[in-house]
VOBA-1610 file (N, C-alpha, C; in pm, whole numbers, padded with zeros to 5 digits, always signed):
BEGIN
Unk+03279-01417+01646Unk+03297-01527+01552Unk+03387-01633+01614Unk+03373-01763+01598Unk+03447-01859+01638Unk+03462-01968+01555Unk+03619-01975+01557Unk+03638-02124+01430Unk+03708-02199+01501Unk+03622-02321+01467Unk+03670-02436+01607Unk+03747-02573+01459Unk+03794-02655+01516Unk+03852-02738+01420Unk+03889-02893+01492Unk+03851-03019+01393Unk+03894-03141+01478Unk+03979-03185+01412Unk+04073-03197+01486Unk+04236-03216+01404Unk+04259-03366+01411Unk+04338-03468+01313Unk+04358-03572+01348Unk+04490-03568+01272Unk+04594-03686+01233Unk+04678-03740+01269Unk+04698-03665+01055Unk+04558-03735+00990Unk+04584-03741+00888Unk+04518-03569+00783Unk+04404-03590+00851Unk+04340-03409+00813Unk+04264-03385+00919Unk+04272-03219+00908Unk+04221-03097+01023Unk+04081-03086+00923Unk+03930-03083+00985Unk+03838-03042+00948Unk+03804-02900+01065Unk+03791-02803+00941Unk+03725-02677+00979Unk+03572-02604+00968Unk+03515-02550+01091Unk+03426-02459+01071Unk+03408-02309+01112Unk+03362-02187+01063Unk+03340-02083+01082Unk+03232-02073+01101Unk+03193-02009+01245Unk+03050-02045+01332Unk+03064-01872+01364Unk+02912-01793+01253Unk+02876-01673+01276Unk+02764-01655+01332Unk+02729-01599+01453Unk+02583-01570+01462Unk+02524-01735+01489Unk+02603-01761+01568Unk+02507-01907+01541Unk+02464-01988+01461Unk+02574-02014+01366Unk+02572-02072+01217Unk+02700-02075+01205Unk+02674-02223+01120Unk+02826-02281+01055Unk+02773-02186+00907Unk+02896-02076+00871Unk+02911-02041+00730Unk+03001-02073+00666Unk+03159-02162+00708Unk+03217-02227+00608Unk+03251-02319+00667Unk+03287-02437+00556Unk+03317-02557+00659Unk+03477-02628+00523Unk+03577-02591+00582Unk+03692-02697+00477Unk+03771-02804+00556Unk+03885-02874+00496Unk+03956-02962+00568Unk+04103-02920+00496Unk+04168-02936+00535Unk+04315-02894+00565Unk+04398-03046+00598Unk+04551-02982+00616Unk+04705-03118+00639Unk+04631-03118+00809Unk+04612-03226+00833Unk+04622-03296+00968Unk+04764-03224+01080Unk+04758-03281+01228Unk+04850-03289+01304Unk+04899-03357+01406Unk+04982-03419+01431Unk+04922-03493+01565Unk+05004-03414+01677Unk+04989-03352+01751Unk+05090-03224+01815Unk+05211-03346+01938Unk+05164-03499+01956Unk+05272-03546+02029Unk+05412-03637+01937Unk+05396-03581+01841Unk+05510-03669+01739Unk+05535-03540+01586Unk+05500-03430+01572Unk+05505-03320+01510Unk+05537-03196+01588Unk+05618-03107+01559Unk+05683-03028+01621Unk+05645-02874+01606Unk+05585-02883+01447Unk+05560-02730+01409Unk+05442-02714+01382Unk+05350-02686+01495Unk+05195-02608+01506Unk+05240-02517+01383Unk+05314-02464+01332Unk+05260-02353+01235Unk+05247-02383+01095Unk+05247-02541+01088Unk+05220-02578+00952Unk+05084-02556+00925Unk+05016-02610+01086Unk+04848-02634+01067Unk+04811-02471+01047Unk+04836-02389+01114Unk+04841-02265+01160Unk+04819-02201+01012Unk+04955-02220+00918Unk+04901-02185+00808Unk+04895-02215+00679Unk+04753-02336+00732Unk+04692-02418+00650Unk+04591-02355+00663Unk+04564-02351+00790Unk+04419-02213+00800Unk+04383-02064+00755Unk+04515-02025+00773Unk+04546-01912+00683Unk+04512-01916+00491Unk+04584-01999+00479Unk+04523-02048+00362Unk+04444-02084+00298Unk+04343-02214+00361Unk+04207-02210+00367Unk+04086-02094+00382Unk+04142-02035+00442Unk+04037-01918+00482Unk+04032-01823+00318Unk+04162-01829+00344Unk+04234-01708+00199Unk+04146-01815+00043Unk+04151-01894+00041Unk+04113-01951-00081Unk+03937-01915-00065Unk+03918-01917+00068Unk+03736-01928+00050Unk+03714-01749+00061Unk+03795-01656+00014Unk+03797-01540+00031Unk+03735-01518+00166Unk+03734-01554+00274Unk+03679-01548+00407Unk+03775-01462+00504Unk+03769-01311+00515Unk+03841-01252+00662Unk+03823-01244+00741Unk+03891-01334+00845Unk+03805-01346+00942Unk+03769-01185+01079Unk+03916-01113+00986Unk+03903-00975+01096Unk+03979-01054+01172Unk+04009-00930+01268Unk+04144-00896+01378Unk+04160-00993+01515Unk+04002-00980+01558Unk+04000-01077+01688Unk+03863-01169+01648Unk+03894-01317+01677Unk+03781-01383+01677Unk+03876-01507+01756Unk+03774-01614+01826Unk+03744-01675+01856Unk+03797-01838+01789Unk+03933-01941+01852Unk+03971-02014+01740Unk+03989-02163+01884Unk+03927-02220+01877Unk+03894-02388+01941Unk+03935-02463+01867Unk+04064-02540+01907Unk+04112-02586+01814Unk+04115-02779+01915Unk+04097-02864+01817Unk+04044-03031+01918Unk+04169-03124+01815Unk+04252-03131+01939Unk+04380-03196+01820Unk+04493-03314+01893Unk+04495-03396+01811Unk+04529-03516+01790Unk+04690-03533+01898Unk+04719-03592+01994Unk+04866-03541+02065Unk+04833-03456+02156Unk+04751-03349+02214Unk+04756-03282+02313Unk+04766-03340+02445Unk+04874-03382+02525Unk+04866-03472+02625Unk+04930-03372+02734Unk+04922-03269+02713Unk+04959-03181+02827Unk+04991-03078+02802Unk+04956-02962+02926Unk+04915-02795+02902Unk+05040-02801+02843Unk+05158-02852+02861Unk+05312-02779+02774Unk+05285-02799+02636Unk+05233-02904+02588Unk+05218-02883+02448Unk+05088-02808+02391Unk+04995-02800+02503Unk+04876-02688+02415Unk+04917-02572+02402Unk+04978-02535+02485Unk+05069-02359+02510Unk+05127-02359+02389Unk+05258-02462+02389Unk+05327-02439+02236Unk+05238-02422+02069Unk+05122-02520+02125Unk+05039-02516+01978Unk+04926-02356+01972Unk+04932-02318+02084Unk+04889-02179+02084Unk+04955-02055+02045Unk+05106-02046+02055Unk+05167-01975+02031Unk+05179-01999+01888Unk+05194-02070+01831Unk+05234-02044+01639Unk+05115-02071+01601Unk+04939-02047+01664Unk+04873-01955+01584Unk+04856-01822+01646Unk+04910-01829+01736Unk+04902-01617+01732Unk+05006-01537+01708Unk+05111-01619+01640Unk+05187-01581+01526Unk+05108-01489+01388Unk+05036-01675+01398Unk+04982-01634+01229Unk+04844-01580+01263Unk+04815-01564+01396Unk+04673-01478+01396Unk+04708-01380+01518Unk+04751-01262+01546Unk+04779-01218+01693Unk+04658-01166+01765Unk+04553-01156+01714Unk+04469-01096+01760Unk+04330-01202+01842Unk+04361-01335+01785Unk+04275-01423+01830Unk+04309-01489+01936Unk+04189-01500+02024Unk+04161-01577+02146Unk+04186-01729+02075Unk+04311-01813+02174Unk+04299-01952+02106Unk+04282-02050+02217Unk+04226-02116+02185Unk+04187-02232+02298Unk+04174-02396+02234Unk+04333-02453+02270Unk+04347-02598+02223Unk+04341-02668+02327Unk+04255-02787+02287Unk+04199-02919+02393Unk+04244-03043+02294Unk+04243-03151+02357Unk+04251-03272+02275Unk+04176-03329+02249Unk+04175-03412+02131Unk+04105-03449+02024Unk+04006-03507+02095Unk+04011-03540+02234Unk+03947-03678+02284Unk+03836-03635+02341Unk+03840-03479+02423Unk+03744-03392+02484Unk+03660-03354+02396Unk+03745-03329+02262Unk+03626-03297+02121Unk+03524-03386+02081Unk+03564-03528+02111Unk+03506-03653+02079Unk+03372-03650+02142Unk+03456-03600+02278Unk+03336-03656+02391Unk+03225-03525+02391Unk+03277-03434+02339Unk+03167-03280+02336Unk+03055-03351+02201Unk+03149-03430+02061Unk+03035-03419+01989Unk+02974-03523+01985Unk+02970-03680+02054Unk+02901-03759+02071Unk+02823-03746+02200Unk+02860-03690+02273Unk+02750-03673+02423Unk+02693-03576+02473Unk+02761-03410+02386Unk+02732-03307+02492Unk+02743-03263+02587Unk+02644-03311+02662Unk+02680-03275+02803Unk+02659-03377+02951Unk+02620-03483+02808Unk+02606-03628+02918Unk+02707-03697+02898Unk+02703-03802+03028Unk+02774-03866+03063Unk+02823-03981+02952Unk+02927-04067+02981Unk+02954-04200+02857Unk+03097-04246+02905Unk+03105-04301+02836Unk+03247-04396+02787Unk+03273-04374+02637Unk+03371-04273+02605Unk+03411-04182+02470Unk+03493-04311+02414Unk+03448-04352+02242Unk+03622-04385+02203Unk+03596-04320+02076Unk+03748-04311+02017Unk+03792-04253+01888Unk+03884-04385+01852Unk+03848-04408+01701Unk+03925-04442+01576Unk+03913-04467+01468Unk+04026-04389+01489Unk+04011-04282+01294Unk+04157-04334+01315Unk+04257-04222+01250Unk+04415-04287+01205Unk+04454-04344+01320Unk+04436-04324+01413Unk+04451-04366+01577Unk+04345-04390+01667Unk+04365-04466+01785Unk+04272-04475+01876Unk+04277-04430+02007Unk+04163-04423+02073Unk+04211-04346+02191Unk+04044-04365+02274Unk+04015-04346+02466Unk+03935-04318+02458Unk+03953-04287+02618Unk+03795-04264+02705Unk+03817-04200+02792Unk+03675-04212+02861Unk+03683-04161+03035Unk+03559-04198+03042Unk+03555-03956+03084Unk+03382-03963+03061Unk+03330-03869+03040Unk+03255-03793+03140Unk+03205-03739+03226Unk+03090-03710+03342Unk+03016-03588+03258Unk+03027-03524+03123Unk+02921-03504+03075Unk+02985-03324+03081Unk+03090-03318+03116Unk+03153-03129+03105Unk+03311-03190+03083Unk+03378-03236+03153Unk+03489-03276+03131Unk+03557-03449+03140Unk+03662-03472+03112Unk+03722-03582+03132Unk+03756-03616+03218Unk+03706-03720+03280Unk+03770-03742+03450Unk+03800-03887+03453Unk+03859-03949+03343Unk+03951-04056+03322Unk+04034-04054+03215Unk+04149-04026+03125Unk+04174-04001+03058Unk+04246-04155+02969Unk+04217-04226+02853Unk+04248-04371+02815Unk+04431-04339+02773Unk+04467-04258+02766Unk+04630-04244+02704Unk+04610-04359+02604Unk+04602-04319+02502Unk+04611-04447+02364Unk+04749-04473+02320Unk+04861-04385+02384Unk+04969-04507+02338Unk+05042-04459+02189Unk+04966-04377+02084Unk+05016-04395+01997Unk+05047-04506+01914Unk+05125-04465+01769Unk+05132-04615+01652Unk+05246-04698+01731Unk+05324-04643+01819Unk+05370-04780+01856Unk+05352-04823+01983Unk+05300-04779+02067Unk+05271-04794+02179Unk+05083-04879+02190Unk+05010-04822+02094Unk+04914-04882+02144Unk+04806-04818+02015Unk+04686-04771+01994Unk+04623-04750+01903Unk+04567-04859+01815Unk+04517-04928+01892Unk+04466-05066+01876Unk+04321-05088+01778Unk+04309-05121+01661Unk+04182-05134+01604Unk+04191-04988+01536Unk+04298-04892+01509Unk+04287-04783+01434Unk+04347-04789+01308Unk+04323-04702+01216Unk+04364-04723+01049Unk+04525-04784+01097Unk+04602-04657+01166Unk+04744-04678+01168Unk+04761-04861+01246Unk+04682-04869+01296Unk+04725-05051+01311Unk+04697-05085+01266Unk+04566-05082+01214Unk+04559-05214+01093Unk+04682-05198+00966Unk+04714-05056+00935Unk+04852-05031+00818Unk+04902-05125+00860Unk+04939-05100+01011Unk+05127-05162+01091Unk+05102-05296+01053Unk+04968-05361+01064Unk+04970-05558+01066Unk+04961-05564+00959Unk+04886-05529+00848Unk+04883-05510+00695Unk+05026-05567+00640Unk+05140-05408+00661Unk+05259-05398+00618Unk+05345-05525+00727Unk+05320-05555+00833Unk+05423-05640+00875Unk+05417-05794+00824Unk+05297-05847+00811Unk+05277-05946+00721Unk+05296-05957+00611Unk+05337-05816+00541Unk+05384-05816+00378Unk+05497-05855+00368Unk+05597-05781+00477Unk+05749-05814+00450Unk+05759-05952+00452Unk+05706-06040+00607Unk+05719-06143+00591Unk+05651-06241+00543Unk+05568-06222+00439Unk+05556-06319+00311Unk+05433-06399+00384Unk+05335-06350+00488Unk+05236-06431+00540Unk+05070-06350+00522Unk+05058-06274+00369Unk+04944-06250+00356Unk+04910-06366+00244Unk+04779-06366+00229Unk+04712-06450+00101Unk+04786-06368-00003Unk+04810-06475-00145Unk+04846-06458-00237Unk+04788-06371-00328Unk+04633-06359-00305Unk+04555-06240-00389Unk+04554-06107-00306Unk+04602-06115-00227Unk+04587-05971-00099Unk+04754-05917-00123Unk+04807-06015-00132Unk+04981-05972-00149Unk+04998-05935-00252Unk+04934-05991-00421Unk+04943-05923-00521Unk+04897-05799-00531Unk+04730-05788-00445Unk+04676-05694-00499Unk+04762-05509-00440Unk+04814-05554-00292Unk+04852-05427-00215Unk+05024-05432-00339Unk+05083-05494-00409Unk+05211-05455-00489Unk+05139-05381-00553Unk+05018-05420-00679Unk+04997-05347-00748Unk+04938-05228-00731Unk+04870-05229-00666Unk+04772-05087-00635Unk+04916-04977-00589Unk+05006-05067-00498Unk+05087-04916-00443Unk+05234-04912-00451Unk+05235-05040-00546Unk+05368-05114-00604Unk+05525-05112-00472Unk+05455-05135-00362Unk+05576-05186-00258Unk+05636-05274-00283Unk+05795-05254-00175Unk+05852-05325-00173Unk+05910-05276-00032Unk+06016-05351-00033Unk+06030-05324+00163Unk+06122-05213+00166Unk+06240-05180+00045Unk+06259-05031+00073Unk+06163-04894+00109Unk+06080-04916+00045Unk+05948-04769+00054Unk+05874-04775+00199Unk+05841-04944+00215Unk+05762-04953+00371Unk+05896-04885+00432Unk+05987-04913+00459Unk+06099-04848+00588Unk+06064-04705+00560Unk+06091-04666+00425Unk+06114-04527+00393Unk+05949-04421+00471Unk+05859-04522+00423Unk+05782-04448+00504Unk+05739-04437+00614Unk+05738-04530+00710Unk+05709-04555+00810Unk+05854-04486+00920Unk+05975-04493+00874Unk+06104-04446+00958Unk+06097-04310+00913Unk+06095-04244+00783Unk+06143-04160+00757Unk+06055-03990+00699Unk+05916-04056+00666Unk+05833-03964+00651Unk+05788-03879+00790Unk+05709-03740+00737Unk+05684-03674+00893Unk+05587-03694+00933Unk+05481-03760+00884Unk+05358-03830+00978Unk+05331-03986+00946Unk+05453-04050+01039Unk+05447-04208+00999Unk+05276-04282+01038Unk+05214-04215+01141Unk+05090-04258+01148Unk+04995-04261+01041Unk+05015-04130+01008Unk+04958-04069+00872Unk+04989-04177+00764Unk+05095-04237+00716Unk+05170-04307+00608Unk+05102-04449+00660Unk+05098-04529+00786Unk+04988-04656+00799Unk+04892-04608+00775Unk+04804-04528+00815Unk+04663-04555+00810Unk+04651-04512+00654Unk+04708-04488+00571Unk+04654-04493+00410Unk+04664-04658+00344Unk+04684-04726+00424Unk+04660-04850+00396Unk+04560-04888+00429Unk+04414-04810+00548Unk+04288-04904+00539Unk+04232-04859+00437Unk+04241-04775+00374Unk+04101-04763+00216Unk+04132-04912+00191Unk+04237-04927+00134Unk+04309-05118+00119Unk+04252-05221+00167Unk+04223-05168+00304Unk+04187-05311+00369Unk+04030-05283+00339Unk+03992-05182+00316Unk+03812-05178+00356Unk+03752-05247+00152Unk+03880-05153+00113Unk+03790-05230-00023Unk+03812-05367-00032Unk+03885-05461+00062Unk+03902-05576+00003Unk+03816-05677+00154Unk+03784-05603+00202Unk+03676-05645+00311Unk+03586-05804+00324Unk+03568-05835+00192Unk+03522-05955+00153Unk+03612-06109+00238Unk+03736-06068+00201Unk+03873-06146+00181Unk+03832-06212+00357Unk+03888-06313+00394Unk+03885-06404+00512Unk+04021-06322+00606Unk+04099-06345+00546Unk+04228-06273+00583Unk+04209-06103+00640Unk+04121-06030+00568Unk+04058-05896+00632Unk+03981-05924+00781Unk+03864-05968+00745Unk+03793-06007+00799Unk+03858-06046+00949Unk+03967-06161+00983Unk+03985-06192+01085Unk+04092-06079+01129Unk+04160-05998+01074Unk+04212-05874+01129Unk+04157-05785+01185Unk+04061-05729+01080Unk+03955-05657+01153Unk+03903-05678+01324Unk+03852-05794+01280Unk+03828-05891+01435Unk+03929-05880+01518Unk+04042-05886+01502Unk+04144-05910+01602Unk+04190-05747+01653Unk+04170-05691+01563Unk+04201-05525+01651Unk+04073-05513+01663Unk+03967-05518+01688Unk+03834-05468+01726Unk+03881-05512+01909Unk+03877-05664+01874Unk+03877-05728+02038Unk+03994-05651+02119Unk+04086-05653+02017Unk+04175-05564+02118Unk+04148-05430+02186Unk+04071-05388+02079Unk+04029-05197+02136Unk+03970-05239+02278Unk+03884-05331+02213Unk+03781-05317+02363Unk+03852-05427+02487Unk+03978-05518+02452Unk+03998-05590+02582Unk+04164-05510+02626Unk+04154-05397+02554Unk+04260-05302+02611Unk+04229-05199+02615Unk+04189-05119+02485Unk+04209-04995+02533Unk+04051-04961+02633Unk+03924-05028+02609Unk+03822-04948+02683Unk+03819-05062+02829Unk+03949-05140+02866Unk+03948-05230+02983Unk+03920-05128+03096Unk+03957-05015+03113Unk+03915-04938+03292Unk+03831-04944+03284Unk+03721-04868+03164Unk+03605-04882+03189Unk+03474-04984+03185Unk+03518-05098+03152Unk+03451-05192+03192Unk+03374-05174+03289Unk+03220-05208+03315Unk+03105-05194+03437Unk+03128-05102+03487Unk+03100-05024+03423Unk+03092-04870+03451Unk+02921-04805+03480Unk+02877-04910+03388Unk+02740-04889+03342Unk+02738-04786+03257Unk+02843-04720+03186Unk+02741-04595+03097Unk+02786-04680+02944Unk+02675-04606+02837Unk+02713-04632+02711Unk+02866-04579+02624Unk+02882-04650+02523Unk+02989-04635+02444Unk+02953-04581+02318Unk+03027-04427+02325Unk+02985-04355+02191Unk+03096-04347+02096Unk+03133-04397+02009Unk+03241-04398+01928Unk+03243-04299+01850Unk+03349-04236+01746Unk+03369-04128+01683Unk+03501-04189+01551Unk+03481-04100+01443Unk+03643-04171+01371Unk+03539-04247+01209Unk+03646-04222+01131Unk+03596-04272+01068Unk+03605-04427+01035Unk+03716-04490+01070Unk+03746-04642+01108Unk+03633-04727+01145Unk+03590-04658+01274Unk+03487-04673+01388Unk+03392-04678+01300Unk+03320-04595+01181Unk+03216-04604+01107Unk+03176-04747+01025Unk+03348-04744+00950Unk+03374-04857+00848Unk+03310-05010+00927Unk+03357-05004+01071Unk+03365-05131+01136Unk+03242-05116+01242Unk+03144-05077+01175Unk+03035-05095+01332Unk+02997-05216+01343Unk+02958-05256+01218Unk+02950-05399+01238Unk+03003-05506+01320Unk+03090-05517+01341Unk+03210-05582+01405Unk+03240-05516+01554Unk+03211-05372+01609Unk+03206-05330+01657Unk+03068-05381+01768Unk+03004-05344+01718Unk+02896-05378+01749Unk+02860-05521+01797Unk+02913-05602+01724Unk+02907-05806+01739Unk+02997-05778+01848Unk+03157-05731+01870Unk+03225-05711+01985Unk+03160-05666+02120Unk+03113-05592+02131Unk+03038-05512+02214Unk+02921-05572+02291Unk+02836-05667+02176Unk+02777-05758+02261Unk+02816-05863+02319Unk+02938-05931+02296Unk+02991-06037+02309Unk+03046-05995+02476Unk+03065-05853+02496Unk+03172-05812+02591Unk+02997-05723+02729Unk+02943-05745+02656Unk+02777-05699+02734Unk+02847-05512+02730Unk+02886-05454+02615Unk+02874-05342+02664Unk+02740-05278+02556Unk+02666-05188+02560Unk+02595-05104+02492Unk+02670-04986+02422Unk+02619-04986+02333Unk+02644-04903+02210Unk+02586-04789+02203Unk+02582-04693+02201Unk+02485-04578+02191Unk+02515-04493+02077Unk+02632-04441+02042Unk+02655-04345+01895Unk+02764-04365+01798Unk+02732-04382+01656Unk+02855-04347+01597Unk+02858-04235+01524Unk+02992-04151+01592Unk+02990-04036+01468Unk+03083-04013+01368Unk+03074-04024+01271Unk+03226-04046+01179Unk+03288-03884+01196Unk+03223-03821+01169Unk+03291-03657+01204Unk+03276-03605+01279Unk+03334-03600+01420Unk+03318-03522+01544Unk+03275-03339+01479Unk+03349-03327+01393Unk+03302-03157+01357Unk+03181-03122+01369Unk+03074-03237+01282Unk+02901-03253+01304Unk+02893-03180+01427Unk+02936-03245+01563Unk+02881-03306+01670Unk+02911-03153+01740Unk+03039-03097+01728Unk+03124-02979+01750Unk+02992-02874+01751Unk+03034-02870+01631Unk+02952-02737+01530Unk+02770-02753+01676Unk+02700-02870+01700Unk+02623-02842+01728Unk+02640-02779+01880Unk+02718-02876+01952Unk+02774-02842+02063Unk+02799-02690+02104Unk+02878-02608+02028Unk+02916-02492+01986Unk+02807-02381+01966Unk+02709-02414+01887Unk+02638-02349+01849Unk+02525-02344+01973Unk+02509-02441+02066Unk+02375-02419+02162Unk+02458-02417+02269Unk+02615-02337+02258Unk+02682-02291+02394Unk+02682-02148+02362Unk+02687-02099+02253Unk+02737-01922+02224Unk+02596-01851+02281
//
């Protein structure tokens, strides 16, 4: 048995793959393992999950875990050890989110991978492993065109009093800010990424607005005139992943031609892509 999982910043989606079949599939608290410290929250969230779907998984099985922050064997080791805490008997094998990306939009072919969902990130692919890796930087470093940036420009134009007057009313009322709570969450909560990117539902329902619209635009161009700049003329296609990435193909897409790159996939849930991946490797 093997339960593989694509972890992001904001929620962990899970599957239990028997016999060559997905038989349960839940979602769980997110992680991002380079700005969170305790793998054993996720660890036992799964425990839990499992326990609610009355599901045992038994002593030894099989646990692939694709998660958000893995930027080096020191931190996959650590995120391995507090689940064989909470599981001692399971084989665990953590990769980053980005290799997961690239397993469920390409398989086993080649591309130019991006992800964004609460964050962005991307990479180039040869179709088994990563043999360019994009380092996205994170919410303050970089994550360009992801929920958590569009939050960060959202909220930084709030404080200083330079959104439209119907966009500034509407984000008080819906979530009744003020600039004590933005600090409070963004400085002081434990997944500040997590805490921006609950500001794009915000931006997507108000999508209409001119003021959206040219944001949108402006982190789109950025993803692609920063973060996918190595791979420029590369010649392979661009398979995106994330649910962001879904919201904005449009725009994505107008970018993309503007920049002559080709488009080839969007997948809003790498798990889809996983689960198939997974299933025509066992």
């Amino acid at each position: 048995m093997l339960i593989i999982s694509d972890c992001g910043a904001t929620k962990a989606d899970w599957a239990v793959i028997r016999d060559g079949e997905a038989v349960l599939r839940f979602s769980t608290c997110g992680f991002n393992a380079a700005v969170e410290n305790d793998a054993h929250k996720l660890a036992s969230s799964l425990k839990t999950g499992l326990e609610r779907a009355s599901f045992i998984p038994g002593d030894r099985f099989r646990l692939c875990i694709y998660c958000a922050g893995v930027v080096s064997a020191t931190l996959a080791s650590e995120f391995s050890a507090s689940f064989h805490d909470c599981f001692s008997g399971a084989q665990v094998e953590v990769c980053s989110d980005m290799l997961g990306a690239a397993r469920a939009v390409c398989g086993h072919n080649p591309g130019v991978i991006g992800i964004i969902g609460t964050g962005s990130n991307s990479c180039l692919y040869d179709g088994e492993t990563i043999t360019v890796p994009g380092k996205g930087g994170g919410y303050v470093l970089g994550d360009e065109a992801s929920g958590a940036w569009f939050g960060k420009a959202l909220l930084s134009d709030f404080i200083r009093n330079l959104l439209p007057d119907d966009i500034s009313r509407a984000i008080v009322e819906e979530y009744g800010l003020d600039y004590p709570s933005i600090v409070r969450g963004v400085y002081r909560s434990d997944a500040p990424s997590a805490y921006l990117a609950s500001f794009f539902p915000f931006i997507q329902r108000h999508m209409d607005s001119g003021y959206v619209q040219e944001l949108i635009r402006q982190g789109v161009a950025l993803y692609f005139d920063r973060v996918l700049a190595p791979f420029a003329g590369k010649g392979l296609p661009l398979s995106l992943c994330g649910s962001v990435a879904c919201i904005c193909e449009h725009q994505i897409r107008q970018c993309a031609s503007e920049r002559a790159w080709t488009v080839s996939r969007f997948l809003q849930s790498p798990l889809d892509g996983l689960i198939e991946y997974h299933t025509n490797g066992i």
